[in-house]
C-alpha positions in Angstrom: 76.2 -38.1 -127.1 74.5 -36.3 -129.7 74.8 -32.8 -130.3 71.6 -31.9 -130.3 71.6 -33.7 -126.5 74.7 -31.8 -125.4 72.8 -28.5 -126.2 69.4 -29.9 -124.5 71.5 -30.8 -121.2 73.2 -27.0 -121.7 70.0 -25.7 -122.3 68.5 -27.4 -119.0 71.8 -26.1 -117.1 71.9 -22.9 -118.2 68.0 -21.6 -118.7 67.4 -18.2 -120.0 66.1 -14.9 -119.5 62.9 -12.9 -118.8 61.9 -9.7 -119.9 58.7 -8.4 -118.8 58.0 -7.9 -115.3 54.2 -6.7 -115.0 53.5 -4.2 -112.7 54.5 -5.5 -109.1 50.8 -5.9 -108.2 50.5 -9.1 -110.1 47.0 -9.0 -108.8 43.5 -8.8 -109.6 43.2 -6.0 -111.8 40.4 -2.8 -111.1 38.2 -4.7 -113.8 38.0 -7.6 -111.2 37.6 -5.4 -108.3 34.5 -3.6 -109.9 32.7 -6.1 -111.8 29.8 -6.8 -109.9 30.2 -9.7 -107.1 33.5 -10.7 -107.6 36.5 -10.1 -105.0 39.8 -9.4 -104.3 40.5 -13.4 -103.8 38.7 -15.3 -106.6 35.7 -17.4 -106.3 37.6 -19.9 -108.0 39.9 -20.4 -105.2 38.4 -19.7 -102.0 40.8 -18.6 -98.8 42.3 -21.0 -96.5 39.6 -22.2 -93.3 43.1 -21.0 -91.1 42.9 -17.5 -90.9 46.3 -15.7 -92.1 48.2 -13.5 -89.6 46.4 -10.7 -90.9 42.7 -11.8 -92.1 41.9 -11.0 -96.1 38.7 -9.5 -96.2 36.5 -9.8 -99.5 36.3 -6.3 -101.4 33.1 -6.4 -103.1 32.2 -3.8 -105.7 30.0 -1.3 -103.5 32.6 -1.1 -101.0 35.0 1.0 -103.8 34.1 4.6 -104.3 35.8 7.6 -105.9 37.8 8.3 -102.3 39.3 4.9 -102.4 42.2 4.8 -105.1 44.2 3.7 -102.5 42.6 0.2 -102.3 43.0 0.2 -106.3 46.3 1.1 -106.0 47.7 -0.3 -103.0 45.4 -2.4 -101.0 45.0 -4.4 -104.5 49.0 -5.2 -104.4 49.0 -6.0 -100.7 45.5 -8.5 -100.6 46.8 -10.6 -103.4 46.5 -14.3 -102.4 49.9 -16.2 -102.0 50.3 -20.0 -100.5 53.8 -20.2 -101.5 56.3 -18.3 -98.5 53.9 -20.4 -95.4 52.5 -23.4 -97.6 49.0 -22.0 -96.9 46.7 -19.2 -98.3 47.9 -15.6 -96.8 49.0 -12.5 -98.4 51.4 -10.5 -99.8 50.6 -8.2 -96.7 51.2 -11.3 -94.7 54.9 -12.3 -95.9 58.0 -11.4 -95.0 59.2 -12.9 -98.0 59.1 -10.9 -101.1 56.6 -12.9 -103.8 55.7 -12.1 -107.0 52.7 -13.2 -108.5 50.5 -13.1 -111.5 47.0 -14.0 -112.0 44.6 -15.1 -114.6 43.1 -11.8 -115.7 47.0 -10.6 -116.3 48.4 -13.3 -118.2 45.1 -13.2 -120.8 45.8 -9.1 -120.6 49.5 -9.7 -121.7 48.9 -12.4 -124.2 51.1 -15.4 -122.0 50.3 -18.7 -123.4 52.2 -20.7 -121.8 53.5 -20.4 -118.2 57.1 -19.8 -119.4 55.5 -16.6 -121.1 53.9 -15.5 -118.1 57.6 -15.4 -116.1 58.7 -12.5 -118.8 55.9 -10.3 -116.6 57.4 -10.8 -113.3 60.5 -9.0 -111.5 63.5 -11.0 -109.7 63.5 -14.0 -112.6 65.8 -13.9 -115.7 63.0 -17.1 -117.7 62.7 -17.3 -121.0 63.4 -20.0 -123.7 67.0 -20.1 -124.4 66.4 -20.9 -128.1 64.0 -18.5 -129.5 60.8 -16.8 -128.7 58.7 -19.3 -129.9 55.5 -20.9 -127.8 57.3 -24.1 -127.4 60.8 -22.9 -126.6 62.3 -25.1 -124.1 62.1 -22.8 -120.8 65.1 -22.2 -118.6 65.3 -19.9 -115.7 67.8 -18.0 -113.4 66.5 -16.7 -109.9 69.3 -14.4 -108.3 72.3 -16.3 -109.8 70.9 -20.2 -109.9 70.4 -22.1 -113.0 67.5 -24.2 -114.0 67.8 -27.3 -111.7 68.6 -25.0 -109.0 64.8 -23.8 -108.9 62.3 -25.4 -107.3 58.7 -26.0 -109.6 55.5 -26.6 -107.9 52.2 -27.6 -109.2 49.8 -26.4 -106.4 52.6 -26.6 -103.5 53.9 -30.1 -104.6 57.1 -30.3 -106.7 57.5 -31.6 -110.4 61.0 -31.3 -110.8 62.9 -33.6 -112.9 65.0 -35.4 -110.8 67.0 -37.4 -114.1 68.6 -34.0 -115.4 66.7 -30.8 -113.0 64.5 -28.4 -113.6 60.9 -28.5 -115.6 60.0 -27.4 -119.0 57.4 -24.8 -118.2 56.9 -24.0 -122.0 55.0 -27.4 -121.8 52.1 -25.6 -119.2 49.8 -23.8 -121.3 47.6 -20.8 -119.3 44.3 -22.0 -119.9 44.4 -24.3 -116.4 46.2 -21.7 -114.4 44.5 -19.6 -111.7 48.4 -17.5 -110.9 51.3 -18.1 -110.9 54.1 -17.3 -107.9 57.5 -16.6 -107.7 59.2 -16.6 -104.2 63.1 -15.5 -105.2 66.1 -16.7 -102.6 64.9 -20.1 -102.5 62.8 -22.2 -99.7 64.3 -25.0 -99.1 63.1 -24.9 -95.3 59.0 -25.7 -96.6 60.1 -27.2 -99.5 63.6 -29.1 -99.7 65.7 -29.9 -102.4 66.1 -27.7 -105.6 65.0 -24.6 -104.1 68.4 -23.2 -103.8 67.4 -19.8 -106.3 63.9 -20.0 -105.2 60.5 -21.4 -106.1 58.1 -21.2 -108.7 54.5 -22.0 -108.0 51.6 -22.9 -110.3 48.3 -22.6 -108.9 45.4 -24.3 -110.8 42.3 -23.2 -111.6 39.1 -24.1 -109.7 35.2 -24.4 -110.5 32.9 -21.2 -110.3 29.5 -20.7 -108.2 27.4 -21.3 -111.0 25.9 -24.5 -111.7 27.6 -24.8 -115.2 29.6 -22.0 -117.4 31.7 -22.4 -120.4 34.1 -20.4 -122.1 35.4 -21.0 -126.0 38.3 -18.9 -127.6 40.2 -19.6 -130.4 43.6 -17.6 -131.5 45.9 -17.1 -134.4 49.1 -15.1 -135.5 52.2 -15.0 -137.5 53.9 -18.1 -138.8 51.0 -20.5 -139.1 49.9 -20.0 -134.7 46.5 -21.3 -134.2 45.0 -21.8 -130.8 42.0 -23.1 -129.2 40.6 -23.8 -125.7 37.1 -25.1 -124.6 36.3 -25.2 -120.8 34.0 -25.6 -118.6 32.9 -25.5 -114.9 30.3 -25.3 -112.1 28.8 -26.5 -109.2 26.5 -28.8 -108.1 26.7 -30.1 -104.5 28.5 -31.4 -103.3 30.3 -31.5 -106.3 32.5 -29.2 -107.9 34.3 -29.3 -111.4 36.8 -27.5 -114.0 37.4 -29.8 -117.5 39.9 -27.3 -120.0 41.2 -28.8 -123.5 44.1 -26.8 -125.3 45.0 -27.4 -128.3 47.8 -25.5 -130.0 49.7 -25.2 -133.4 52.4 -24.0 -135.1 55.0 -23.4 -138.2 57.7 -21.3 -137.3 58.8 -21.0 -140.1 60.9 -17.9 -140.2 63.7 -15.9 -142.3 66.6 -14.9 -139.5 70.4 -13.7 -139.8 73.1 -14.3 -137.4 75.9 -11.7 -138.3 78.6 -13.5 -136.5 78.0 -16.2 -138.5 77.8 -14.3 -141.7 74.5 -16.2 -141.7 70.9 -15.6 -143.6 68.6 -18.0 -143.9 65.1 -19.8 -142.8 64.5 -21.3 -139.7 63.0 -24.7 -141.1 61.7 -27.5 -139.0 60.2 -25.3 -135.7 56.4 -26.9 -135.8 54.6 -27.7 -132.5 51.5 -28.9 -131.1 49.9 -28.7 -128.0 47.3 -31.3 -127.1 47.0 -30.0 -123.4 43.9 -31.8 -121.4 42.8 -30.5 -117.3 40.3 -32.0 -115.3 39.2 -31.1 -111.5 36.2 -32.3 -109.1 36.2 -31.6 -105.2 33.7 -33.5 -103.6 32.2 -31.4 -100.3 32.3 -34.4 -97.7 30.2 -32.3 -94.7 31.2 -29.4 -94.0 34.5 -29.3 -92.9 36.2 -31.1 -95.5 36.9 -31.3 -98.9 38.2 -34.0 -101.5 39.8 -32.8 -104.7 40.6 -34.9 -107.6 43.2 -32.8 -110.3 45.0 -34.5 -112.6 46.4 -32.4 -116.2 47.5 -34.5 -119.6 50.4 -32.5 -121.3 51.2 -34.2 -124.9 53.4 -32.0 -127.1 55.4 -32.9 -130.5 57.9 -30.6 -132.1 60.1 -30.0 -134.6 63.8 -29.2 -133.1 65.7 -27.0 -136.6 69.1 -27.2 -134.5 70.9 -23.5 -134.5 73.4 -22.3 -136.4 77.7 -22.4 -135.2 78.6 -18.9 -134.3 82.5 -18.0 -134.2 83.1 -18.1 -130.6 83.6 -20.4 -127.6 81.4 -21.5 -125.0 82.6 -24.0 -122.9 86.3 -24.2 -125.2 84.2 -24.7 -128.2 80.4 -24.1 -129.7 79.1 -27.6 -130.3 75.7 -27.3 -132.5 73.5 -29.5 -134.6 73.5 -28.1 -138.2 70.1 -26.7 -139.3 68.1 -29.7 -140.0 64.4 -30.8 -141.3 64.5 -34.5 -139.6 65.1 -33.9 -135.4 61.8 -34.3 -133.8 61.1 -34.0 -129.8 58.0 -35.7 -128.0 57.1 -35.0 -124.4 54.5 -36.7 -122.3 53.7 -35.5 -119.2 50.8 -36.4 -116.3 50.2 -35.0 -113.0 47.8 -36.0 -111.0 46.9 -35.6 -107.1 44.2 -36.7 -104.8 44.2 -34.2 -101.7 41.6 -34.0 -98.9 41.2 -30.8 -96.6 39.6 -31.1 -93.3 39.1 -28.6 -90.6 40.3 -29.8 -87.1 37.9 -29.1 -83.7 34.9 -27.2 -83.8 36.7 -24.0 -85.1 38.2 -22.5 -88.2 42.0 -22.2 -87.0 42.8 -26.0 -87.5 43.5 -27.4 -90.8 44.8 -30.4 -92.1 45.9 -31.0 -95.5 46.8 -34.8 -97.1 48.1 -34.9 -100.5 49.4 -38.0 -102.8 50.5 -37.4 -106.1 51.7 -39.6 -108.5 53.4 -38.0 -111.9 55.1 -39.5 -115.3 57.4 -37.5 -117.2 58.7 -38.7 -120.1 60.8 -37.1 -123.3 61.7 -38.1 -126.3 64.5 -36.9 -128.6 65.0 -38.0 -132.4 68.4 -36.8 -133.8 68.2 -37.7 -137.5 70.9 -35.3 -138.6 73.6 -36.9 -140.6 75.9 -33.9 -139.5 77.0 -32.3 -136.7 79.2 -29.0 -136.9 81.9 -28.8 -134.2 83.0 -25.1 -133.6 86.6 -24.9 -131.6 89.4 -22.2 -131.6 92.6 -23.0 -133.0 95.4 -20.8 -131.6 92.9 -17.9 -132.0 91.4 -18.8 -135.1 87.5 -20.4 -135.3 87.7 -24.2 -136.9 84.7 -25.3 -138.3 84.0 -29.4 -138.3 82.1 -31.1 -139.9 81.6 -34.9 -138.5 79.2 -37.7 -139.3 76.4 -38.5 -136.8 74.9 -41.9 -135.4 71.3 -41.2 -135.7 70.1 -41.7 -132.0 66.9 -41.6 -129.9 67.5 -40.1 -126.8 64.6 -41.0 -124.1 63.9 -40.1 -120.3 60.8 -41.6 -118.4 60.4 -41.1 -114.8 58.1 -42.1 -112.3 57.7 -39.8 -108.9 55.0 -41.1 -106.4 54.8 -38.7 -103.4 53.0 -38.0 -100.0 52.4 -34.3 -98.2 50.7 -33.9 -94.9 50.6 -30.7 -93.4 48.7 -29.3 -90.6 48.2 -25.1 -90.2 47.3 -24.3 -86.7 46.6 -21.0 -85.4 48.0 -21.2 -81.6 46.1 -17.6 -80.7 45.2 -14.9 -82.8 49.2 -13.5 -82.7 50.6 -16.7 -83.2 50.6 -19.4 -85.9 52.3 -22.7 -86.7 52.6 -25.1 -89.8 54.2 -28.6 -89.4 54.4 -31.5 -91.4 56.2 -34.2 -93.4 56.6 -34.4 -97.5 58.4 -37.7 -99.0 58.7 -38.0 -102.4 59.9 -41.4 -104.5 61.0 -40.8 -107.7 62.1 -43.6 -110.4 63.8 -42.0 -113.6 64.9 -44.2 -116.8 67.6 -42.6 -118.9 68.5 -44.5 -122.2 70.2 -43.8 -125.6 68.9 -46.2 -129.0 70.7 -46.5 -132.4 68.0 -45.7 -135.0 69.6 -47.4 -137.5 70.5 -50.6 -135.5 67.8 -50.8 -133.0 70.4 -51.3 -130.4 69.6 -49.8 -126.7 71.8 -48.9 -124.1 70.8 -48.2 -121.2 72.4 -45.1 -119.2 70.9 -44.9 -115.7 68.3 -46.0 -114.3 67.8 -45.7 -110.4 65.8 -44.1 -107.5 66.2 -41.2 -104.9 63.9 -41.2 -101.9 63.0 -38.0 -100.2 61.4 -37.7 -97.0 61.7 -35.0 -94.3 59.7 -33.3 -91.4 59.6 -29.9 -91.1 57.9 -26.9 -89.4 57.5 -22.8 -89.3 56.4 -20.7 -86.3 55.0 -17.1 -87.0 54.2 -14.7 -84.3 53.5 -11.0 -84.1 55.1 -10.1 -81.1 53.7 -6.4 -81.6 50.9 -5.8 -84.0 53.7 -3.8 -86.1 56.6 -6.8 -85.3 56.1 -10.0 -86.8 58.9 -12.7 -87.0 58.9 -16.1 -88.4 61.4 -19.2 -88.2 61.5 -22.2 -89.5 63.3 -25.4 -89.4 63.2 -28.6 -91.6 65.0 -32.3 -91.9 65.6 -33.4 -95.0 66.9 -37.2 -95.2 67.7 -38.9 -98.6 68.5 -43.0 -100.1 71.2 -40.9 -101.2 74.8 -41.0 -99.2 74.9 -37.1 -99.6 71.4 -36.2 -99.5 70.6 -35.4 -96.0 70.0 -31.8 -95.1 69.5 -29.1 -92.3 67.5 -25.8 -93.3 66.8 -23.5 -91.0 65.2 -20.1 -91.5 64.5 -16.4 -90.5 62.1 -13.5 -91.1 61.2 -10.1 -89.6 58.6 -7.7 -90.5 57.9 -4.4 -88.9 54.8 -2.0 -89.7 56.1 1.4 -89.8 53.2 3.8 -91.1 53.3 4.0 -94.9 56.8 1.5 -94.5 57.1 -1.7 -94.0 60.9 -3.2 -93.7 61.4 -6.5 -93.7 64.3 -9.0 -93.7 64.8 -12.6 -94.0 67.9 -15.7 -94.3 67.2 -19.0 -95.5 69.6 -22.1 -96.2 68.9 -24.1 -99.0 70.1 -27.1 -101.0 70.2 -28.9 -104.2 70.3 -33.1 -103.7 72.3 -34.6 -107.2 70.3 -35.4 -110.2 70.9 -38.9 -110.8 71.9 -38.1 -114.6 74.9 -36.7 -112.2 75.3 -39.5 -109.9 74.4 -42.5 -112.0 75.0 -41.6 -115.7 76.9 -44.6 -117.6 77.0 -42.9 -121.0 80.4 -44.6 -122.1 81.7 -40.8 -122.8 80.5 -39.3 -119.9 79.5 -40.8 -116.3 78.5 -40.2 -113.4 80.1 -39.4 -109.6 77.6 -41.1 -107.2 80.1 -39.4 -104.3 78.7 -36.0 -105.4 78.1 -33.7 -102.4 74.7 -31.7 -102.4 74.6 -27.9 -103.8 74.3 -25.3 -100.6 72.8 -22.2 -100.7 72.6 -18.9 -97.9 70.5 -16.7 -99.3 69.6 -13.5 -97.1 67.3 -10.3 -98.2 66.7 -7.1 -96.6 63.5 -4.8 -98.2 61.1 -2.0 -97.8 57.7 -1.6 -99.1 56.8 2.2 -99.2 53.5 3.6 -99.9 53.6 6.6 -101.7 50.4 9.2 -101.0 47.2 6.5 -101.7 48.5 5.9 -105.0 51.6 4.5 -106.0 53.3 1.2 -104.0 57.2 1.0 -104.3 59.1 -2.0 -103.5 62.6 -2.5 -103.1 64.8 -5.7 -102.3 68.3 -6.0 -101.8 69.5 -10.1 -102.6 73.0 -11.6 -101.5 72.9 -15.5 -102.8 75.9 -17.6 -102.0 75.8 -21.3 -103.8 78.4 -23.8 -102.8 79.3 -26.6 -104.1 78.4 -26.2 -108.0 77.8 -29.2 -109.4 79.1 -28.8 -113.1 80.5 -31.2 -115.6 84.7 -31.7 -115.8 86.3 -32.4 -118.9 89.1 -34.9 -118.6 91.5 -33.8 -121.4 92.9 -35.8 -123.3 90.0 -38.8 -122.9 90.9 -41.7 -120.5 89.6 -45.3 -121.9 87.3 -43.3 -123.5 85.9 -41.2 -121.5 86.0 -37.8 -121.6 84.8 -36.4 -117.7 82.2 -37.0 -115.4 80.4 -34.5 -112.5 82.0 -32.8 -109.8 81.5 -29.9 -107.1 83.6 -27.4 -108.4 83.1 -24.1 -107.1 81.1 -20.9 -105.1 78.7 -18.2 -106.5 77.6 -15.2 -104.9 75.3 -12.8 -106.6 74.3 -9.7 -105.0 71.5 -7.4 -106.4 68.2 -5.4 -106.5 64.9 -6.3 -107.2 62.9 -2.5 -107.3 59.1 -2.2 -108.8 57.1 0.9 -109.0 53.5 1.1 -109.3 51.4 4.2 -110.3 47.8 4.7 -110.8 48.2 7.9 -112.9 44.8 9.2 -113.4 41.4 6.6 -112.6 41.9 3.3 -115.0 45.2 4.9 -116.3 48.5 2.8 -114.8 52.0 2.8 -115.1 55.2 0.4 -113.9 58.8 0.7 -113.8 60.8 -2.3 -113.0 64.5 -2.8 -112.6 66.5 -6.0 -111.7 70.4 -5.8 -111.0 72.2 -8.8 -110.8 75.9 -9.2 -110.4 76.8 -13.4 -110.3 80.7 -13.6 -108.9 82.3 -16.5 -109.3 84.5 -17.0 -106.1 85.8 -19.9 -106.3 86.1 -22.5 -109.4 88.7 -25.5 -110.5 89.9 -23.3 -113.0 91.7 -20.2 -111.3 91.1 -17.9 -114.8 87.1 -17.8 -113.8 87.6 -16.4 -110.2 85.7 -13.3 -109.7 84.6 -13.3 -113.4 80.6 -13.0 -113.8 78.3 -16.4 -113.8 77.7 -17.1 -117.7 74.0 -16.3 -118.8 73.0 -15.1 -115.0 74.3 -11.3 -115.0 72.1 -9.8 -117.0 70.0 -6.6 -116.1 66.8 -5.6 -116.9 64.9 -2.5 -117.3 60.7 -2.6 -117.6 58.5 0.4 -118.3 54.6 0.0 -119.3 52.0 1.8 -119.4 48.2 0.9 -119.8 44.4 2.0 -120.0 41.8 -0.9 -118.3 38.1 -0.5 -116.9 35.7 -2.1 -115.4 33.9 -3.3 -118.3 37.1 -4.9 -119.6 38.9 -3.0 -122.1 42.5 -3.0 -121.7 45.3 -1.4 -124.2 49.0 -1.8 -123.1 52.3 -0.8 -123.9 55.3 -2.8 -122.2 59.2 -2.4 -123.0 61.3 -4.9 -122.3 65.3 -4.1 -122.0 67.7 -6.8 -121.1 71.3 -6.0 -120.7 74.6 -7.9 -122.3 75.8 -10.7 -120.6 78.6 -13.2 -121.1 78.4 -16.9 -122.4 81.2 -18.2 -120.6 82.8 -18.3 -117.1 85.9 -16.4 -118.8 83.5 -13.5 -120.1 85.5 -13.4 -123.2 82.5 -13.7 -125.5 79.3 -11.7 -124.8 75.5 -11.8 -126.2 74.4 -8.1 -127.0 71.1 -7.3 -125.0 68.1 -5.7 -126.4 64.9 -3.7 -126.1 61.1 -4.7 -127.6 58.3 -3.3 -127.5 55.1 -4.8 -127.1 51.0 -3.4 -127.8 48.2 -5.6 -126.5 44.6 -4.6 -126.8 41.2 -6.4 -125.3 37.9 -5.0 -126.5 34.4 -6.3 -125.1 32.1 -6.4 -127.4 29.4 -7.6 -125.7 29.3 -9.3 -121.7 30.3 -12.6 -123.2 32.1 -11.9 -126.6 36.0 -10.5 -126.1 38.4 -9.5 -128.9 41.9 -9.2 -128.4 44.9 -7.9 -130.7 48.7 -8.3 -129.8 51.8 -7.3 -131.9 55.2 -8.7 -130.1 58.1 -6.9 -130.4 56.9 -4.0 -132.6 60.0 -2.7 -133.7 61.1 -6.2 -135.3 64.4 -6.3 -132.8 66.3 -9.4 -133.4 68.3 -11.0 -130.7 69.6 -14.3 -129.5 69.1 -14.9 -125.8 71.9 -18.4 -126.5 74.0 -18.0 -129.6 73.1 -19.1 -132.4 69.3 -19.6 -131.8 67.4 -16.5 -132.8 64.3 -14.8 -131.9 61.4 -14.9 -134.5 60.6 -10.7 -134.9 57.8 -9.1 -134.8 54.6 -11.5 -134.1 51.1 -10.8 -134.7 48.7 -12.4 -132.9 44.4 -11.9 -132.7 42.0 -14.2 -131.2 38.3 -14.2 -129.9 36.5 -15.2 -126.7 32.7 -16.2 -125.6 31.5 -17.0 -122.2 28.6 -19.0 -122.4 
């Protein structure tokens, strides 16, 4: 396998890290709450028919007066829309899950173009790309001590995961489409099934407007050749409703960088991108009490891949890099499309049933035209540099996943609800590896995992201050090992000004079938491979502090079981050199805390803080017991503070400090951590014409979040925006 492959498959396994949680309100901001007819939950995404435990009411702009900074403040936070902790539209008041979210208004406040940027503002995930800070670095992320495959993505409630090697590029989602974004840490495996062992990230999609047509143009551009441009636009007309968006961005990265363990200084060469993103939504109104909706998004990107550069330590035995190159190129080709249809049951509003199918191709495309490939090991102590000739290989994935969701959410009585249902999902994936020079093709999996279970979640407030919740859900699987048991439990009580809460979940993680399957002649697969397990409990308090500051505070203890993870066999059998096992237990323990301060009217502040300590209990090799998880330990420290008003403006200043953490399971080697500094600034000009200015880490602080892949310094970035 190539080396360039090896570090994609790392990459995938591994993730990366986040840095910026925005304040905890990931909500709509006071600008949204005061412009003139708009509410606290978007026209663009109207509530749920089923009412939620506690009913959302609209906050409309006369209803705010000077008296009322505690609705800024704090009712703001706790109104937020979330589908993600019951599979329908509640809110964070509702849950006795702690969610994060974000929303539109934030992410074009903070500058996050693509969804993998948008997971640096939120607390509880370690996301980032773990080669750079680039638009298009390939996005990994760690939710309280899981890796990448071990978190669940969601396009509107419905999963997208790969199921060939895990996980889900989110680098390739640009922000144009996307209405919020949720983060549910500790997994959710009871609603949700497989992969959603760390927890879940959901993307929510935008929706039309009221207005018969509106259209929006912007266009972008920064340092290292970064253009952007989007064009979209929406309305309605009944019965019909629809959103059409086209993204289209570019970019060079072209950029001098040193790596001092190295002794390296040079130019990152060959770091080019483009986006060619395409989203289209129409909901038909059939009556009215039900809804059709059509939602499909096109998500082309081509990229330059410059390889990194060998650093003198070990990771895994030995660093294993592709030299810096101008030939590797990367293609991805994704679509996702759905067809859902909504209808309210009886001749109330506390019956609804939802049908989804969904039927999604993802498909990658590595070129590795490097002649070279630098092997980095350590020789009783000292670093040995190889250099070995490479077979220039295309490496290609394409997988098919046609899936089914039906759901029904019934209020019983006005204490008590209950959501039922049954999800299967089919998924074909197509794994093979082609000699560029020869033509010849070799084929190294290619099978099929079916996933269908039935599964259901009672809520019921007991007292108006005592809410508990439990769920229960049957996961069965083509698979040998795939079946699965989740149960869960939650408690909420109202105490004035606090609110505790508590919750357990079990979780799992079915194979990938790169695990199971994989015939690569050097590495193959084990198709007796027992499913990753996860108990994941969390106990919290939400404390309001006068009418205006929110704190929240979450103490995590994740234990994963049965790691999957790649065993050498040393020295090479017949040529092969290991294959997948379960090898080991995790436990991570920690502390999600968020503060939120309205300082003085349109004046704001946040401090986050994220403690995570990964312990390795049990592993095949003795030496890694009770060391910390590789890439998953690191801390992180937030602070911003910014100005934003009604009428738009918005200037912001957000540090971002992550902590040390070690590349391998021995913690012998460590990356250093770092702190940036970030300005944004949004000026309206007039009602429809925006500007907005960015500089990214200020203070040109470089940093590697995986060694020998550095950051690109200090970014500019400017753009402009008309609403028609």
């Amino acid at each position: 396998m190539s080396c360039w492959y090896s570090i994609v498959a790392l990459r995938l396994a591994v993730g990366g890290f986040a840095l910026l949680p925005i304040p905890v309100h990931a909500i709509p901001t006071a600008s949204e709450l005061l412009k003139s007819g708009e509410t606290a939950i978007t026209a663009q995404e109207p509530p749920s028919p089923v009412p939620s435990p506690a009913p959302t009411l609209p906050v409309q702009a006369d209803e705010l007066d000077e008296d009322e900074e505690e609705l800024i403040i704090i009712e703001r936070i706790l109104r937020q829309p979330v589908s993600t902790p019951g599979r329908g539209e509640a809110t964070l008041r509702d849950s006795t899950r702690p969610t994060y979210v974000i929303n539109r208004e934030e992410m074009e406040q903070r500058g996050a173009r693509t969804v993998r940027e948008a997971l640096r503002f939120l607390p509880g995930i370690l996301g980032d790309g773990t080669v750079g800070s680039q638009v298009n670095s390939l996005s990994g992320q760690f939710i309280r001590g899981s890796n990448t495959g071990q978190v669940l993505i969601l396009l509107d409630g419905r999963p997208v995961n790969n199921l060939g090697g895990g996980g889900f590029d989110l680098s390739e989602f640009t922000t144009d489409g996307i209405e919020r974004i949720e983060v549910l840490p500790g997994g959710g495996s009871t609603l949700y099934g497989s992969d959603a062992i760390g927890g879940i990230i959901n993307i929510i999609t935008r929706r039309a407007g009221q207005k018969p047509f509106s259209a929006r143009a912007s266009a972008s551009f920064g340092s290292y050749g970064y253009d952007d441009q989007t064009l979209q636009i929406d309305g309605t007309v009944d019965p019909v409703r629809y959103f059409l968006s086209y993204n289209r961005i570019q970019a060079e990265y072209n950029f001098p960088f040193s790596i001092p363990e190295a002794g390296f200084r040079g130019t990152q060469k060959n770091g080019d991108t483009l986006y060619n993103n395409l989203n289209a939504r129409l909901e038909f109104k059939l009556g009215d009490r039900a809804t059709l909706s059509f939602n499909t998004f096109y998500l082309p990107k081509e990229e330059g891949v410059p390889g990194g550069v060998p650093v003198p330590f070990p990771i895994f035995g030995q660093g294993f890099f592709n030299s810096l190159t101008d030939n590797n190129r990367k293609f991805t080709d994704q679509i996702l499309s759905d067809v859902t249809l909504q209808a309210q049951l009886g001749a109330g509003t506390d019956s609804l049933l939802t049908a989804r199918v969904y039927l999604d191709f993802l498909n990658t495309r590595f070129d590795n035209r490097t002649a070279f490939a630098d092997t980095l090991s350590v020789v009783r102590g000292v670093p040995v540099l190889r250099r070995t000739p490479q077979t220039q290989q295309r490496f290609q994935t394409e997988q098919k996943s046609l899936g089914v969701q039906l759901q029904h959410n019934w209020r019983l009585a006005p204490n008590q609800t209950l959501i039922y249902g049954f999800d299967y999902r089919s998924t074909k994936v197509e794994n093979l590896t082609q000699n560029l020079v020869t033509d010849v093709a070799r084929i190294n999996y290619d099978d099929r995992i079916g996933q269908g279970a039935v599964f259901a979640q009672y809520a019921i407030d007991i007292l108006p201050q005592f809410t508990v919740t439990a769920g229960l859900r049957q996961d069965f699987s083509t698979l040998t090992n795939g079946s699965a048991l989740s149960p869960a439990v939650g408690a909420k009580v109202l105490l004035g000004d606090t609110t505790l809460r508590a919750n357990y979940i079990r979780n799992f993680r079915t194979p990938t079938l790169a695990n199971l399957f994989n015939a690569n002649p050097t590495n193959i697969g084990n198709p007796d491979l027992k499913p990753e397990r996860g108990n994941s409990f969390d106990v919290g308090i939400d404390q309001k502090i006068g009418n205006f500051a929110l704190l929240r505070l979450t103490y995590f203890n994740n234990t994963i079981s049965d790691l999957i993870a790649f065993q050498r066999i040393a020295p090479p059998v017949n040529g092969i050199s290991g294959t997948f096992q379960n090898l080991g237990k995790v436990r991570t323990q920690g502390l999600e805390a968020a503060l939120n301060v309205q300082i003085v009217p349109n004046v704001f502040a946040f401090v986050g803080y994220t403690l995570n300590d990964p312990e390795i209990l049990e592993s095949v090799n003795p030496g890694e017991e009770g060391r910390e998880l590789r890439f998953a330990g690191a801390d992180k420290l937030n602070l911003g503070i910014w100005y934003e008003n009604s009428t738009g403006w918005y200037a912001g200043l957000l540090m971002n400090s992550l902590s040390s953490y070690p590349t391998d399971n021995l913690n012998t080697e460590l990356l250093s951590g770092y702190t940036t500094f970030d300005f944004r600034l949004r000026v309206p000009v007039t009602r429809q014409l925006t500007l907005n200015f960015g500089i990214e880490n200020i203070f040109d602080q470089r940093y590697q979040v995986f060694a020998g892949f550095p950051d690109a310094g200090r970014i500019f970035q400017g753009g402009i925006k008309y609403e028609f």
